[in-house]
N, C-alpha and C positions, 0 to 999 in steps of 0.2 A: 709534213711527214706524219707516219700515224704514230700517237701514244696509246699504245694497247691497254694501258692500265687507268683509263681515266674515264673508263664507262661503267656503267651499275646496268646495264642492260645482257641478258644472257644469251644463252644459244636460240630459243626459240623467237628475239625482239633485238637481238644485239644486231641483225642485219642495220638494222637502222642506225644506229649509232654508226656503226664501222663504218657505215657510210657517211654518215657526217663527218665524222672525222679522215674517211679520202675526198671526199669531195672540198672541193673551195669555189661550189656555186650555193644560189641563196636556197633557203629551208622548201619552198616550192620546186627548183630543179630537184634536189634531193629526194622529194615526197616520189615524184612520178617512177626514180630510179629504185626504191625503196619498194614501192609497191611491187614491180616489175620481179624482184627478187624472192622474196619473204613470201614461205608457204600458208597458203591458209590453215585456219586451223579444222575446220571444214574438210578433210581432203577428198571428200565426193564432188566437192565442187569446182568449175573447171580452173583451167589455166590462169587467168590473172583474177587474183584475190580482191576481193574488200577490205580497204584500208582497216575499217575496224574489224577484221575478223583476227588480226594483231594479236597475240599474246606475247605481252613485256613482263622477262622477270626478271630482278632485278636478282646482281651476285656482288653485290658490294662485299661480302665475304670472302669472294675469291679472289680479291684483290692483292691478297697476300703471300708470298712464299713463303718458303722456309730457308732458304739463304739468297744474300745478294748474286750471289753464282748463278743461281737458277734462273733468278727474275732478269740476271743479264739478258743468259742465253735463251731465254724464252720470249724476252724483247725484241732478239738481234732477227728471231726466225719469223716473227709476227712481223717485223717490218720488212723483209726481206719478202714475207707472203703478200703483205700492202700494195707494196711497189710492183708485186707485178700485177695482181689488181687491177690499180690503176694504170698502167701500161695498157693490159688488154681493155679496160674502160676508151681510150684514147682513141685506140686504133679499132674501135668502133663493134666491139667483140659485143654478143647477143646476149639476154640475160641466161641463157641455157646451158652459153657455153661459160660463163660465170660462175652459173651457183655451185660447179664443186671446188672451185677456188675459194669460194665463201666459204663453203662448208670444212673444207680444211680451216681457214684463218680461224673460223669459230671453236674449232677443237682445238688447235692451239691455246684459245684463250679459254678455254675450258680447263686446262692444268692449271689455271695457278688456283693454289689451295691458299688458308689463313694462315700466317705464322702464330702458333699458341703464345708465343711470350709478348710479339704486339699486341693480341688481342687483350689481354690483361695489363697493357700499359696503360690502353687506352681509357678505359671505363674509371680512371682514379679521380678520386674528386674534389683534390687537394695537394698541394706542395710534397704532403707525407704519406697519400694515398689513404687514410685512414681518417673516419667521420664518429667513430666509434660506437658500442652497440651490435645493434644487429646489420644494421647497413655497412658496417665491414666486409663481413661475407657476401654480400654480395656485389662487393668490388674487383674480388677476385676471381670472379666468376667469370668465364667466355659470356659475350652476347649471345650467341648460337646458342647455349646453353639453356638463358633466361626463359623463364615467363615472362607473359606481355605486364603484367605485376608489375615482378623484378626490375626489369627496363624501363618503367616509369620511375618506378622508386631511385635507381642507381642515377636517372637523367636528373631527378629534382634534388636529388643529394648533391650531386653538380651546381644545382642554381644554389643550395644552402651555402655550396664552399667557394663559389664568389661572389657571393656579398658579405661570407666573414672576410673576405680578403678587398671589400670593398670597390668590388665591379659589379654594376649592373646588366643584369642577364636578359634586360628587355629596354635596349635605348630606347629613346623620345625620336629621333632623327638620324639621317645619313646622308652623306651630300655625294654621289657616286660622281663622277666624271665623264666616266663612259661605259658603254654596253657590252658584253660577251661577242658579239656582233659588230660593234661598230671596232672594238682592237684588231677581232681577227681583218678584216677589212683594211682597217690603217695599214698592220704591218704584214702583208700578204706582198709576199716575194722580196721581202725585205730581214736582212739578219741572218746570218751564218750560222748552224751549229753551232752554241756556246757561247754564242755573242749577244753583248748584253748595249742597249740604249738608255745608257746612264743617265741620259740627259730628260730620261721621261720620267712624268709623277703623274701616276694616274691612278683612281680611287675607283675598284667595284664593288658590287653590292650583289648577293645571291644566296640562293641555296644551297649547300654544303653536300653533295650528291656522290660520292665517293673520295676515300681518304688512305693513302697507303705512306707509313711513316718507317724509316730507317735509322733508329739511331738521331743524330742531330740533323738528319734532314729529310723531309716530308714533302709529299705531292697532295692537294687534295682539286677535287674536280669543282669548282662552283658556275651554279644555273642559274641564270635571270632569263627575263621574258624573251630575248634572243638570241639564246644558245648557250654556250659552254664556254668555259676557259679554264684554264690548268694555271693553280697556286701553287709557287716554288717557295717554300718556307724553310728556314734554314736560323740554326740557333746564333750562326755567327751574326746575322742579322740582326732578328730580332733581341737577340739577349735572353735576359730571365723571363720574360712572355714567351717564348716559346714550351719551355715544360705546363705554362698553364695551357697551354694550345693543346697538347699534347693529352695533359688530364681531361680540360672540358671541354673539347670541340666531339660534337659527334657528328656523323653522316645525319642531314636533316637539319642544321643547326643553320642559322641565317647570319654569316658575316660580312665585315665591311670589312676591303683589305686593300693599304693605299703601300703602294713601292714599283718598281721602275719596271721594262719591258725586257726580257733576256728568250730568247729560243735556247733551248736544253741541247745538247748535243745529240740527242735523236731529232732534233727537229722540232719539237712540241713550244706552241708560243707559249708563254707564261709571266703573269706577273710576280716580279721578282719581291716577294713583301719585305716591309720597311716594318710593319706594323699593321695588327688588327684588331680588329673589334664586335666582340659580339652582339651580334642585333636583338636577334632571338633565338633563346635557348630553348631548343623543340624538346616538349614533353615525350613523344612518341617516333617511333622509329621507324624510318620509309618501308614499305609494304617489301624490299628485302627479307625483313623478319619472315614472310609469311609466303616466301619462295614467288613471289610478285606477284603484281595485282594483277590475277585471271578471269574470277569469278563476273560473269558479266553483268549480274542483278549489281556486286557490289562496288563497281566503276561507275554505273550510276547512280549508287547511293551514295556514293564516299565520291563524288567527282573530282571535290581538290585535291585528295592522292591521287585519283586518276588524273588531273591534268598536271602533276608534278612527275609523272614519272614514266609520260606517255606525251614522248613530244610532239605525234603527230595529231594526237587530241588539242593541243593545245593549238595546231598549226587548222587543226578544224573551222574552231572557234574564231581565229583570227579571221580567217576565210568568212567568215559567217557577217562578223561587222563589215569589211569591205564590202560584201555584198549587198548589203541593205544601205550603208552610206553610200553607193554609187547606186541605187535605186533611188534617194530621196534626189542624188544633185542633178541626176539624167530629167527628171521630171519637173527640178526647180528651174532647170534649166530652159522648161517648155513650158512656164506657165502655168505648171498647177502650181494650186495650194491645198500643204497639207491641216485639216479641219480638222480637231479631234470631236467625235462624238461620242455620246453616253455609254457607259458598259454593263447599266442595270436599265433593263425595259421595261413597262408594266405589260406587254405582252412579247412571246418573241415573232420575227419575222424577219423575211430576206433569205431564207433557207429552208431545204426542208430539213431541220434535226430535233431532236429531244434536247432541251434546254435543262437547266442548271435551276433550281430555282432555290429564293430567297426570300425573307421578308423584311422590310423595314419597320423598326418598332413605332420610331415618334409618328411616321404618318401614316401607320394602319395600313400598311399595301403590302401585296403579294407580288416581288418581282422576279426576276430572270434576270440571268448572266444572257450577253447576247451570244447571238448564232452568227451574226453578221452584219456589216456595217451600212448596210448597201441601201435602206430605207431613209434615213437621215442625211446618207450622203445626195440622194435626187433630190429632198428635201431643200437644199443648198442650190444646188441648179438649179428648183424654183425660183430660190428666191433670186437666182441674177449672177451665179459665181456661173463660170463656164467652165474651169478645167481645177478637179478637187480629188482630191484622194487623201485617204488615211492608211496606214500601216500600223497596226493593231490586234490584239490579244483576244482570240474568238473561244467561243467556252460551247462544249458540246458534250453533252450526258452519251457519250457514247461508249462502242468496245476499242477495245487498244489490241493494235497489233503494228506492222513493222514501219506498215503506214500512217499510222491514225492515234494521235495522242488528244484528253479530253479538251488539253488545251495547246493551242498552235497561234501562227502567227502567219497572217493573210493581209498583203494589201488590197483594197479596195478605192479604181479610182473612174470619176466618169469626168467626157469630155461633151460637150453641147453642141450641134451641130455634125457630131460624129456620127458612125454606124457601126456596125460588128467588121465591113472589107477595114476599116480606121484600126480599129481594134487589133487584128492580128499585124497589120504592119508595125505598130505601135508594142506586141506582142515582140517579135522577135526582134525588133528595138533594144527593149529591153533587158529582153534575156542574153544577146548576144552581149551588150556590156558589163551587165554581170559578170558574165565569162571572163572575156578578156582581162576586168580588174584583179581576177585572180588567178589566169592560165594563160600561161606561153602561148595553147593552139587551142580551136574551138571541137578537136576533137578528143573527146573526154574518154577515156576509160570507164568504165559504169560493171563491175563485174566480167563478167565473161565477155562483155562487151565496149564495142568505140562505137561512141554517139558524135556523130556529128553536126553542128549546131551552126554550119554553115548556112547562108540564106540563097533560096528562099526555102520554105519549109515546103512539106505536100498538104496539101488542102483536098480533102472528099469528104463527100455527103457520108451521114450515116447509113441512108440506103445503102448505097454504092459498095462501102465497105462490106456490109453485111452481106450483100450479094455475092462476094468474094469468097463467103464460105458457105450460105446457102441460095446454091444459083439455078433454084428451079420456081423461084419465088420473086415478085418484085414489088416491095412494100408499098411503093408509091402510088402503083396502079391498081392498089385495093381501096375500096370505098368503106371508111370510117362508121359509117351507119349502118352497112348491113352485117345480120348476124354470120351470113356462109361465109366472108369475108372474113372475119375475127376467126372461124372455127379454123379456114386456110391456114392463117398464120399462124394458128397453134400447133397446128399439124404441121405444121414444117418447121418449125421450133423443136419439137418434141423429136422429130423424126434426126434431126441433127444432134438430140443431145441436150437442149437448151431445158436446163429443171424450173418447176414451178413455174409454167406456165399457163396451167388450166387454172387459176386462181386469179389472175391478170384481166382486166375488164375492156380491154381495149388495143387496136391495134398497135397505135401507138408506143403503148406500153410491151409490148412483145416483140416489137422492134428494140426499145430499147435494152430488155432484158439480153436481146439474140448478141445483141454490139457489148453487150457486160462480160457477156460468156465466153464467146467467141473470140470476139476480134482485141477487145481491149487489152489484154495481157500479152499480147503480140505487139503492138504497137511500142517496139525498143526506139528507132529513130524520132525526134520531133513531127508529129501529126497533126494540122487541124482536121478535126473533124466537126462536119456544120452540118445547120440544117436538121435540127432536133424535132420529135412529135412535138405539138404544141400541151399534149397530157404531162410531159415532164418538164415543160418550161416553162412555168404561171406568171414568170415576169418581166418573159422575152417577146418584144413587137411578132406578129404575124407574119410567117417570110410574105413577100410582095408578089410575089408569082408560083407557091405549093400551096393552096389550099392544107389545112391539119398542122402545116410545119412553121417550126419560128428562125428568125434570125439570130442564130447560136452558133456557139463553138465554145467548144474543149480543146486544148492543146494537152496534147499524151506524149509522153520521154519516158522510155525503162520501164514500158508496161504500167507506166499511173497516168495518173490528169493529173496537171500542171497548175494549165490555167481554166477560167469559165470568162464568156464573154455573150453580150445579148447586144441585139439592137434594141436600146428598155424598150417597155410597152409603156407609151405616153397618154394612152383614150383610158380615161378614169372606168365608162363602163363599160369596157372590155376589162381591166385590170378588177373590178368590180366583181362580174363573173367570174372570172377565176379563183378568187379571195374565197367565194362562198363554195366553189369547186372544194376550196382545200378545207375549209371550216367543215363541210359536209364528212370529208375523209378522217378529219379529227375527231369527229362527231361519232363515227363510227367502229374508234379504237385505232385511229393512227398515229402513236406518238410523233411522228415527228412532221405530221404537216401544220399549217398555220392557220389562224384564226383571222377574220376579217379587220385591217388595220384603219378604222375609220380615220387617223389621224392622216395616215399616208394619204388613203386617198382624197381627204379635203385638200392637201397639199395639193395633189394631180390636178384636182376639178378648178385650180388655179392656172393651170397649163403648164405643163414643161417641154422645153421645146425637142428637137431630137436630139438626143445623148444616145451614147454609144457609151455601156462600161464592162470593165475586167476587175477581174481578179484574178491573182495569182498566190497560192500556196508558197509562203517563205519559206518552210520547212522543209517541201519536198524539192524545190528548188538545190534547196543546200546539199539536201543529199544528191542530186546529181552533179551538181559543183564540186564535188567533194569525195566522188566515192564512197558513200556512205551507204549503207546497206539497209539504217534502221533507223527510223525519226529518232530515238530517242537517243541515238548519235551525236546528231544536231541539235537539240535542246538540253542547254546546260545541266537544265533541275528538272528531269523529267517526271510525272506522277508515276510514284510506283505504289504498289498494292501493299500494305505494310508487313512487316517482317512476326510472325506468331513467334 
């Protein structure tokens, strides 16, 4: 049944809650139903939103009426609006024909206001309410009222007046029982309105996330890592700890609260407390104060408010380790081994980017943060390993935008005796179990769009593609050498649209500018695209039947690249020439090409045999696992720009 009064989430973020608490599927069904509903805040943007385009604010203030009367009958019509909710939920009703049922049940929950004389029961911070001084005054003060000061000051006056009462406001330990998650679970479909499992002692532990108190009995809402549960506190219970409950527990505050299992006569499970305990008594007060945390710079700054009070961030995250733990066991399971290599180079290479650079004091070197792992890892298939990959932290001096953060997370893995056809089946291997470790279907939602992630994927050349938007040209049947040939393809570049192309030195290269422009941002369903110039692929084998072109592929999902895969190039001088191809471009003002890696290639001139490797982007991954709109989404502690 719903408890309307046990969410801190508002009109604009309270969809989600609401929905937690009708649904009785796990926090993943919820997300896809959640999304479905909740308007972006974007509204040029089309029909189904991005998860984080969310704005949660938090009304733990409005948790209160002004008499029991009201909060009945404003109870009786929210659950009365729940139930049929969830009826039309059942009977299979659309999110369209939903959201003005929504939108009533939210304006419902939009009346309740604070009661003024709770609000000043609450903030006491002591048996007799009085600390004396100047922190009197502002005990009698509404929270709504405070400065962010004030509300520090009135919380730590809290901690002074229990440990003159001899309680500590910051335990050592807590031994919980069980989870938010795993109660609702046990007791689902079990217990009548009202009725109480005397026979249960069970001990949670959380965050104190909305609190509404009546006189000698009190509701407060507590969060832990899986979900919610609703504390029934009651003076007959607890005794004379309950007025300290009363004085110093605030919203934010971390208790441990052990007593038996009772459903409330709406319905609402709850543990019924015997006794509590405060964990930690929080200095600061949940981003309610500050009408919820919207500001998007400061979700990324303040992340652990944003993942306290935005539970689909937090369901991000989680999504985020599944997905790289079922990347390391899919591949332990096949024989690789993951090899950590070095993350300071004495030069960079394996990429073309602008590196990071550093120095070491004790041995007088000038190094670099790497670009990429992928030098060190063939290094290893020299010496005899056949199937190796690392998952690892790449550092790139680059610009940030919705794709591109200076640091990300890339695995890198090669297989010996493989090629690039190894490679993409290996490809959608792995990305489909991704998937599934954390989605019902393998068709995603991705914005405006469903990606489908079933196999097998489309596979075209980059010609090909490009011929699809400029089809009076065919890259392949021009000759690399001559100049009328390069001018062709400028002119039909230019002619299509394609910028900055009379600067470009080669056919190759204006091929692949034409597929940047063009075809790339188009490319929403899973794509190989193969068959690269060999001018952009300095460390991909020669395809075996294109003269110019290498054994490559990109795989593209939501208009980005995914993955990159090569058949390596194993002939030291052919990899040789190229090295000096790019030292020449460096030479010339290219930050981000590479200098000739004589260590690499003594490695080569050792032999390695054929390998086939990938890589794949963790980040951008997630954001398509995820509906996520913006790396920095998906990366916990993103670099931001600092605050003037």
């Amino acid at each position: 049944m719903l408890a309307p009064l046990t969410t801190n989430l508002s009109r604009k973020g309270g969809i989600t809650m609401i929905l937690f608490l009708l649904s009785k599927h796990s926090t993943c069904a919820l997300t896809s139903v959640s999304r479905s509903l909740i308007k972006p805040t974007n509204l040029s943007r089309p029909a189904v939103p991005f998860a984080a385009n969310y704005i949660y604010e938090s009304t733990t203030s409005k948790l209160f009426m002004s008499t029991d009367a009201d909060i009945s009958d404003l109870e009786e019509r929210i659950k009365v609006k729940g139930d049929e909710i969830r009826k039309m939920k059942a009977d299979g009703a659309d999110k369209f024909s939903l959201a003005p049922h929504v939108e009533e049940l939210l304006a419902l929950k939009a009346k309740l206001e604070p009661a003024v004389d709770n609000s000043k029961k609450e903030v006491k911070t002591s048996q007799s309410g009085k600390v004396g001084g100047k922190k009197e005054s502002i005990q009698t003060m509404k929270e709504s009222d405070m400065t962010d000061s004030e509300l520090r000051q009135a919380r730590l006056a809290k901690v002074e007046s229990m440990r003159k009462e001899g309680v500590e406001p910051y335990a050592y330990s807590y031994k919980p029982t069980h989870t938010a998650k795993e109660l609702q679970d046990l007791y689902e479909g079990k217990l009548e309105g009202g009725e109480e499992d005397e026979s249960a002692d069970v001990a949670v532990a959380g965050r104190i996330m909305a609190k509404r108190i009546f006189g000698k009995l009190s509701f407060f809402t507590l969060q832990d890592e899986s979900g919610t549960i609703q504390l029934q506190m009651e003076k007959s219970r607890l005794g004379d700890t309950f007025k300290n409950l009363k004085a110093w527990v605030d919203a934010g505050d971390i208790l441990g609260v052990r007593g038996t299992i009772r459903r409330t006569d709406k319905g609402e499970l709850s543990v019924y407390a015997t006794e509590w305990t405060m964990l930690t008594k929080s200095a600061a007060p949940l981003p309610d104060k500050w009408h919820g945390l919207t500001d998007i710079s400061k979700r990324y700054r303040s992340r652990h408010l944003d993942l306290i009070v935005n539970p689909i961030v937090r369901e991000t995250f989680r999504k985020r380790a599944i997905i790289t733990s079922t990347l390391r066991k899919e591949l332990d399971a096949m024989g690789f081994l993951e090899i950590e290599t070095p993350v300071l180079h004495s030069q960079p290479g394996g990429a073309e980017a602008k590196p990071f650079e550093t120095y070491h004091n004790t041995m007088d070197m000038n190094l670099t943060l790497r670009i990429a792992t992928e030098l060190h890892l063939k290094r290893l298939i020299v010496g005899g390993f056949h199937k190796v990959y690392e998952i690892g932290r790449i550092f790139r001096n680059e610009g940030v935008s919705t794709r591109h953060n200076p640091e990300f997370t890339s695995i890198e893995l090669y297989q010996a005796y493989a090629d690039y056809e190894d490679m993409m089946e290996l490809t959608e291997r792995l990305v489909v179990s991704m998937c599934d470790a954390v989605s019902d279907s393998r068709k995603l939602p991705y914005g405006e769009h469903i990606v489908s992630l079933e196999r097998p994927w489309r596979r075209v050349t980059m010609n090909d593609i490009v011929k699809e938007y400029i089809k009076d040209i065919d890259f392949e049947s021009l000759d690399p050498n001559n100049p009328e040939d390069l001018e062709k393809a400028k002119a039909a570049a230019r002619a299509a649209g394609v910028p900055k192309v009379d600067e470009l030195t080669s056919i190759g290269y204006v091929l692949n500018q034409c597929f940047e422009e063009l075809c790339e941002p188009n490319l929403i369903q899973p794509t190989f695209v193969i068959d690269y110039p060999v001018d952009v692929s300095p460390l991909a084998k020669p395809h075996r039947s294109k003269p110019g072109y290498t054994e490559r592929f990109e795989m593209f999902a939501t208009g980005r690249e995914l993955a990159n895969s090569f058949s390596e190039l194993t002939d030291p001088v052919d990899q040789r020439v190229r090295f000096e191809a790019q030292a020449a471009k460096k030479a010339a003002g290219d930050e981000e090409a590479c200098d000739v890696d004589e260590e690499f290639l003594s490695a080569l001139e050792q032999g390695m045999p054929p390998t086939g490797g990938l890589g794949i982007g963790i980040d951008r991954l997630v954001m398509l696992l995820t509906n996520s709109p913006s790396i920095r989404d998906v990366i916990a502690f993103p670099l931001l720009k600092a605050e003037s």
